[in-house]
N, CA, C and O atoms as a printed pandas DataFrame, in Angstrom:
     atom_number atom_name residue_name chain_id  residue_number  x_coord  y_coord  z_coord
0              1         N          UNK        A               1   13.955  -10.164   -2.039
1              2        CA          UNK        A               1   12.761  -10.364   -2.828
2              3         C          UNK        A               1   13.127  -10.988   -4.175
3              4         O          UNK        A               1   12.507  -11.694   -4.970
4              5         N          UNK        A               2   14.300  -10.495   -4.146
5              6        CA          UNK        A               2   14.874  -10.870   -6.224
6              7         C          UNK        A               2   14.903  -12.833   -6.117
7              8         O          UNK        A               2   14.414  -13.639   -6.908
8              9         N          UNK        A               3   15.743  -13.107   -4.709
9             10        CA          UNK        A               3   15.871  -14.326   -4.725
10            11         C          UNK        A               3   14.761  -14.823   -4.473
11            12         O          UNK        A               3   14.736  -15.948   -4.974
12            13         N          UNK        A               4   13.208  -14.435   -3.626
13            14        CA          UNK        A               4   11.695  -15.330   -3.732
14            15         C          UNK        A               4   11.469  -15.485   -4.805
15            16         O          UNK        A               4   11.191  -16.592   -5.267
16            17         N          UNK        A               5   11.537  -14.270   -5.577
17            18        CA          UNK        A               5   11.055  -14.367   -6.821
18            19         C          UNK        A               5   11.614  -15.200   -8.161
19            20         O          UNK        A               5   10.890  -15.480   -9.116
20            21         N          UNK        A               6   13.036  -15.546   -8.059
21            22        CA          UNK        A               6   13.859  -15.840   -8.524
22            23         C          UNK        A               6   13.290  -17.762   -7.893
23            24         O          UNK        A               6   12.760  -18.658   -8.550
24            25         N          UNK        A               7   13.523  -17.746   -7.082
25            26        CA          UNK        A               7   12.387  -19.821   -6.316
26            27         C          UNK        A               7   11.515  -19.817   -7.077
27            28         O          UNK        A               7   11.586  -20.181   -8.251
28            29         N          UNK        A               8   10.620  -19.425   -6.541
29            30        CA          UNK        A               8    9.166  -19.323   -6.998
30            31         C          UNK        A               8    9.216  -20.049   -8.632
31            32         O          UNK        A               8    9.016  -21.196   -9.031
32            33         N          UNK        A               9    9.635  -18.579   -9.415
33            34        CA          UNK        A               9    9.971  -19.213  -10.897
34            35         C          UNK        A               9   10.842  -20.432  -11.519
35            36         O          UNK        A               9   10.599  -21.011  -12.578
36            37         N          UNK        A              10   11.938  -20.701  -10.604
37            38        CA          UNK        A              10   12.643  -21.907  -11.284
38            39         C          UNK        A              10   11.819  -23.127  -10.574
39            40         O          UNK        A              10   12.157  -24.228  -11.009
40            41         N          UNK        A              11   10.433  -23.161   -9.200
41            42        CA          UNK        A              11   10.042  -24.218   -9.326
42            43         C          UNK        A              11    8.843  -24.268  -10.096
43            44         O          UNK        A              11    8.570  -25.466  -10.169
44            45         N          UNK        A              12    7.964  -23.597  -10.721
45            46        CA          UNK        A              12    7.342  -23.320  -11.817
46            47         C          UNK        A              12    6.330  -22.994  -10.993
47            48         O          UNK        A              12    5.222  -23.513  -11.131
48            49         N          UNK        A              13    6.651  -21.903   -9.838
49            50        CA          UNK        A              13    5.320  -20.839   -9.265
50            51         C          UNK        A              13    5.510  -19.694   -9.989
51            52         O          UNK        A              13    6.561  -19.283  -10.481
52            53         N          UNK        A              14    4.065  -19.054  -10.026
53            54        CA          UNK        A              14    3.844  -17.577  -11.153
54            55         C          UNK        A              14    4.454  -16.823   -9.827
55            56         O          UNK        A              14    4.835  -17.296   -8.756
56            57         N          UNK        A              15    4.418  -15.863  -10.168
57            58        CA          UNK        A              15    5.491  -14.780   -9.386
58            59         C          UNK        A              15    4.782  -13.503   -9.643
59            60         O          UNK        A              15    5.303  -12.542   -9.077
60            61         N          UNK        A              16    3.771  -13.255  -10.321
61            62        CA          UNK        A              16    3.055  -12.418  -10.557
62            63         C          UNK        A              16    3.174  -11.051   -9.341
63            64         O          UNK        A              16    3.880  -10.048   -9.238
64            65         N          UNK        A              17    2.199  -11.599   -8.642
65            66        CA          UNK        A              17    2.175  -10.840   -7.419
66            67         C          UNK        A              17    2.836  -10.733   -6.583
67            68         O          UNK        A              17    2.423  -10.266   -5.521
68            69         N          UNK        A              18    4.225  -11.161   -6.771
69            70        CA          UNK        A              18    5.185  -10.854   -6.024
70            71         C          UNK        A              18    6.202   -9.937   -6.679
71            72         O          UNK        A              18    7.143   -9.459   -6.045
72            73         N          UNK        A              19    5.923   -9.641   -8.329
73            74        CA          UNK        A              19    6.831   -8.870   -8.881
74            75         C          UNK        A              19    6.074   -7.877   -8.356
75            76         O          UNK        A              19    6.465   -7.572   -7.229
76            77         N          UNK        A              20    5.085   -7.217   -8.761
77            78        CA          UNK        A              20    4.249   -6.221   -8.341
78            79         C          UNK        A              20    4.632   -5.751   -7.190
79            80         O          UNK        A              20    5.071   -4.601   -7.181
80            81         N          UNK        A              21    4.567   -6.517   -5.921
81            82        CA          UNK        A              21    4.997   -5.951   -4.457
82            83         C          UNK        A              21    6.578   -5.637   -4.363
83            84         O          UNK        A              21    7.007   -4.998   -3.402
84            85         N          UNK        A              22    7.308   -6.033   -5.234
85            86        CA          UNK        A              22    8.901   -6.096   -5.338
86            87         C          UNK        A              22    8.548   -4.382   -6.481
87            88         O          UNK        A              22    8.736   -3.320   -5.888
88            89         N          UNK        A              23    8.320   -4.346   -7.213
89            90        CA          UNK        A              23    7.743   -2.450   -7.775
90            91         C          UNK        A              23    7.519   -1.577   -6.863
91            92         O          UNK        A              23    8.093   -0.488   -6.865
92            93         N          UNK        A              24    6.512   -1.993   -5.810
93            94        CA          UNK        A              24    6.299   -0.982   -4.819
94            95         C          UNK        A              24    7.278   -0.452   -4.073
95            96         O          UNK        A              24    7.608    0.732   -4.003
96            97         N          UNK        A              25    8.013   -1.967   -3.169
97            98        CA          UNK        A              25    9.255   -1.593   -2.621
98            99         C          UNK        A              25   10.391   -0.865   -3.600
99           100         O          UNK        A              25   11.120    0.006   -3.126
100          101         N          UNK        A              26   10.469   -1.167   -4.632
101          102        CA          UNK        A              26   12.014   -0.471   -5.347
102          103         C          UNK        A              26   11.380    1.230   -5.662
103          104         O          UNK        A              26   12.102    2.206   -5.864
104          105         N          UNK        A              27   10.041    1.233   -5.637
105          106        CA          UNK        A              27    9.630    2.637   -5.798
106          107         C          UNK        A              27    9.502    3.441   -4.852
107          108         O          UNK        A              27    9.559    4.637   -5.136
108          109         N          UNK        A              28    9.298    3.058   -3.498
109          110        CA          UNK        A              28    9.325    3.678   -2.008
110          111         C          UNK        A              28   10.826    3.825   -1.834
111          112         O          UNK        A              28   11.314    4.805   -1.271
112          113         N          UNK        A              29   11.642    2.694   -2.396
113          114        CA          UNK        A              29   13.053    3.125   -1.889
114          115         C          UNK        A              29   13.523    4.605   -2.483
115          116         O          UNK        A              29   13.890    5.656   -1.958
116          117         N          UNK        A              30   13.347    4.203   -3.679
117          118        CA          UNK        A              30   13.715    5.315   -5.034
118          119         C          UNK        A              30   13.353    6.622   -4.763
119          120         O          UNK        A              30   13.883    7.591   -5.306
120          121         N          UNK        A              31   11.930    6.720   -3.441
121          122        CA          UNK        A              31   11.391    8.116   -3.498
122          123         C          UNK        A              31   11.695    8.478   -1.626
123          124         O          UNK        A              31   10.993    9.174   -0.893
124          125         N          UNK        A              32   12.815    7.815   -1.316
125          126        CA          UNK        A              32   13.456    7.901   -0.474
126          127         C          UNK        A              32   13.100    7.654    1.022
127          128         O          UNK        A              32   13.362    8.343    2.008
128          129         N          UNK        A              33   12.148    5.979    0.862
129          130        CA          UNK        A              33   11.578    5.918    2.212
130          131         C          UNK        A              33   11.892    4.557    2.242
131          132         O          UNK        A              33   10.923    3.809    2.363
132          133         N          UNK        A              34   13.051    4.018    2.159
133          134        CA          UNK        A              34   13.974    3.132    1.934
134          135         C          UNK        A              34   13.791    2.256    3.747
135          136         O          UNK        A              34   13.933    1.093    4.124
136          137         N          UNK        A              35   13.461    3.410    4.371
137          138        CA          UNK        A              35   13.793    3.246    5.980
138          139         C          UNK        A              35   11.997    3.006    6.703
139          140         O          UNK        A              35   11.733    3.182    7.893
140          141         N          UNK        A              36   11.440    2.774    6.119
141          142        CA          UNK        A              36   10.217    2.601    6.484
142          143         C          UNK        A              36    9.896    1.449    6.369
143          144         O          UNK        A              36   10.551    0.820    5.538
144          145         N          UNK        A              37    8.712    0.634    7.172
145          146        CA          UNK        A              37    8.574   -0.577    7.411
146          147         C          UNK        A              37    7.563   -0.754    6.141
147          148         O          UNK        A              37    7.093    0.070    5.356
148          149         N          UNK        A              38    7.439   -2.014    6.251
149          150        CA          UNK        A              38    6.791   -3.091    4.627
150          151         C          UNK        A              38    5.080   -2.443    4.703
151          152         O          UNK        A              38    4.301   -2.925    3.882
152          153         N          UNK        A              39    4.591   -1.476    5.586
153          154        CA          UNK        A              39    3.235   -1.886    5.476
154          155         C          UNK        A              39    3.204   -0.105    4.861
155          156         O          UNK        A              39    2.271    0.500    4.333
156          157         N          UNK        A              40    4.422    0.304    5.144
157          158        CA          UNK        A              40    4.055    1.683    4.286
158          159         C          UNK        A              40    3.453    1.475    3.113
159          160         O          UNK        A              40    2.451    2.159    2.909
160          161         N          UNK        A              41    3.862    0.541    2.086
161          162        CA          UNK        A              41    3.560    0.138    0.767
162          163         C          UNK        A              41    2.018    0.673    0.603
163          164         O          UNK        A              41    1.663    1.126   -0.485
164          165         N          UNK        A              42    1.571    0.641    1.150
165          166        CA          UNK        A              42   -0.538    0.932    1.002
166          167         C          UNK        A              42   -0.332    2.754    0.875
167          168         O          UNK        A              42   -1.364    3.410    0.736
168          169         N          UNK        A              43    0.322    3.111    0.903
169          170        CA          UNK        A              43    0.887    4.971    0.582
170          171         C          UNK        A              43    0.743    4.893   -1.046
171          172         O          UNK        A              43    0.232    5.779   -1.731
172          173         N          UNK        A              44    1.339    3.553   -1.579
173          174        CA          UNK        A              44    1.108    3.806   -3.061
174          175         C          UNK        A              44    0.002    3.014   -3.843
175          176         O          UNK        A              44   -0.084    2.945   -5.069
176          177         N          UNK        A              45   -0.697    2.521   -3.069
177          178        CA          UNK        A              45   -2.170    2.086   -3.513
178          179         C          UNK        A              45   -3.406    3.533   -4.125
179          180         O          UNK        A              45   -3.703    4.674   -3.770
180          181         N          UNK        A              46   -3.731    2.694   -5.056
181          182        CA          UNK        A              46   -4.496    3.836   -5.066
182          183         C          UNK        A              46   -5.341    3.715   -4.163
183          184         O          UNK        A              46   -5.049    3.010   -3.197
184          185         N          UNK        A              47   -6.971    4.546   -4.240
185          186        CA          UNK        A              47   -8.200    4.337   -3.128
186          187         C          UNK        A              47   -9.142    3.686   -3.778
187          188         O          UNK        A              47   -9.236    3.640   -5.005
188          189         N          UNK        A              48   -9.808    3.208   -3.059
189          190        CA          UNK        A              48  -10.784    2.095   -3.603
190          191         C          UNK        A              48  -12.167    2.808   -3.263
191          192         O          UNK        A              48  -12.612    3.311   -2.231
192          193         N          UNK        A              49  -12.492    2.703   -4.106
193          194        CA          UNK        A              49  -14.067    3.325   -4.165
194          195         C          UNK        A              49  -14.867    2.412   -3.542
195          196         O          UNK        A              49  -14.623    1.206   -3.582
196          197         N          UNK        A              50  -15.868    2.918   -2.929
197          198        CA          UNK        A              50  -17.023    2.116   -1.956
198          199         C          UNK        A              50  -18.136    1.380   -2.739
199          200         O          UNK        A              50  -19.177    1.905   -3.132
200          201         N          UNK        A              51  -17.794    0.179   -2.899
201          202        CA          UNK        A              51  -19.058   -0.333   -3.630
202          203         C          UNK        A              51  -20.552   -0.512   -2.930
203          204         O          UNK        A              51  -21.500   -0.928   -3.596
C-alpha cells in the first residue's frame, strides 16, 4: 500500500483515500487481525444512520 501510495503521489494523484484505507489496515493489523481478508475493514466503520 506504502508503494500505491507512494505512485499515486510522485505522479501528482491525491492519495487521500488511500491513506485512510492504508489506517484501517495498519489498525486491524495492530489489533491483531493481521490474518483476515481486506473486506474485514467495514468492522471499523462506524454505522450509518438511515436517512
Amino acid at each position: 500500500m506504502d508503494d500505491l501510495i507512494g505512485h499515486r503521489e510522485s505522479m501528482g494523484v491525491e492519495a487521500v483515500r488511500m491513506r485512510e484505507v492504508k489506517r484501517l489496515m495498519d489498525r486491524r493489523i495492530a489489533d491483531g487481525h493481521g490474518d483476515q481478508g481486506f473486506s474485514s475493514l467495514f468492522e471499523l466503520l462506524p454505522p450509518q444512520s438511515a436517512a
